[in-house]
N, C-alpha and C positions, 0 to 999 in steps of 0.2 A: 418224283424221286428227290429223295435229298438225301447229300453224304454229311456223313457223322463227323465231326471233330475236323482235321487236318488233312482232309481227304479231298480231291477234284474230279469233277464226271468231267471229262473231254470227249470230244469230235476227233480224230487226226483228220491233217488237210493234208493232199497230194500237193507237190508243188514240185516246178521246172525246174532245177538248179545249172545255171549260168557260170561255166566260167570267166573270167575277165577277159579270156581272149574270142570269146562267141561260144564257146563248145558248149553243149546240152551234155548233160551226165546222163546214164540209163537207170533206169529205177534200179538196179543190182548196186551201182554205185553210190547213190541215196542211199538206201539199206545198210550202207557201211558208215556214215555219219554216224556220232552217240546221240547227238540231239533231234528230237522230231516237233513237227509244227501240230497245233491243232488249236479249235475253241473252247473255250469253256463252256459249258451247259448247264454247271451247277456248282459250287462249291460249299465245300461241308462250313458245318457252324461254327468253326474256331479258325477259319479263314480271315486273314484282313485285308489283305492288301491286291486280291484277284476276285475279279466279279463276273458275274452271267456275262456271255460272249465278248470276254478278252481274247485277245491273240496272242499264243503261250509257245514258247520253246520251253521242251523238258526235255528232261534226261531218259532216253525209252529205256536205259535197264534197269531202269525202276520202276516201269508199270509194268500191269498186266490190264486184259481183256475181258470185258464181261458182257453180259448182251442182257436186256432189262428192256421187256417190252416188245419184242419183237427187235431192237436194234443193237448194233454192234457199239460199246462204248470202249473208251479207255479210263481207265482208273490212277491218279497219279497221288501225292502226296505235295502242300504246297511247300517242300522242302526240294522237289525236284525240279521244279520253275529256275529258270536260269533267265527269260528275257520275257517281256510281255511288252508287245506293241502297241 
């Protein structure tokens, strides 16, 4: 699979979120953050600066969902990258 132009196949990754005082959030609470974690898997051709398995914070209301292949992917833009690990 490869994405065209300015486009990003991601993974999302589940993850714990800690407050500073020990508390665990419940995934309903996650859910309410605007940004979500995930891998890269691929980035389209007019990509520069995000490559095959980076670790990305984006903006999830601006992806959507597609499934290519039997799996579940995310589709983002690298306009919605906001942090890469």
């Amino acid at each position: 699979m490869k994405p065209i132009g300015k486009y990003i196949v991601v993974v999302t990754t589940e993850e714990e979120v800690k407050t500073e005082s020990g508390l665990i959030l419940s995934g309903e609470d996650v859910n309410q953050f605007r940004y979500k974690r995930g891998v890269v898997v691929e980035a389209g051709t007019e990509v520069a600066h995000i490559k095959k398995g980076d670790k990305i914070y984006f903006d999830k209301g601006h992806s959507f969902a597609m499934i290519i292949n039997d799996g579940q992917y995310t589709i983002i833009r690298e306009s919605d990258v906001v942090v890469v690990e």
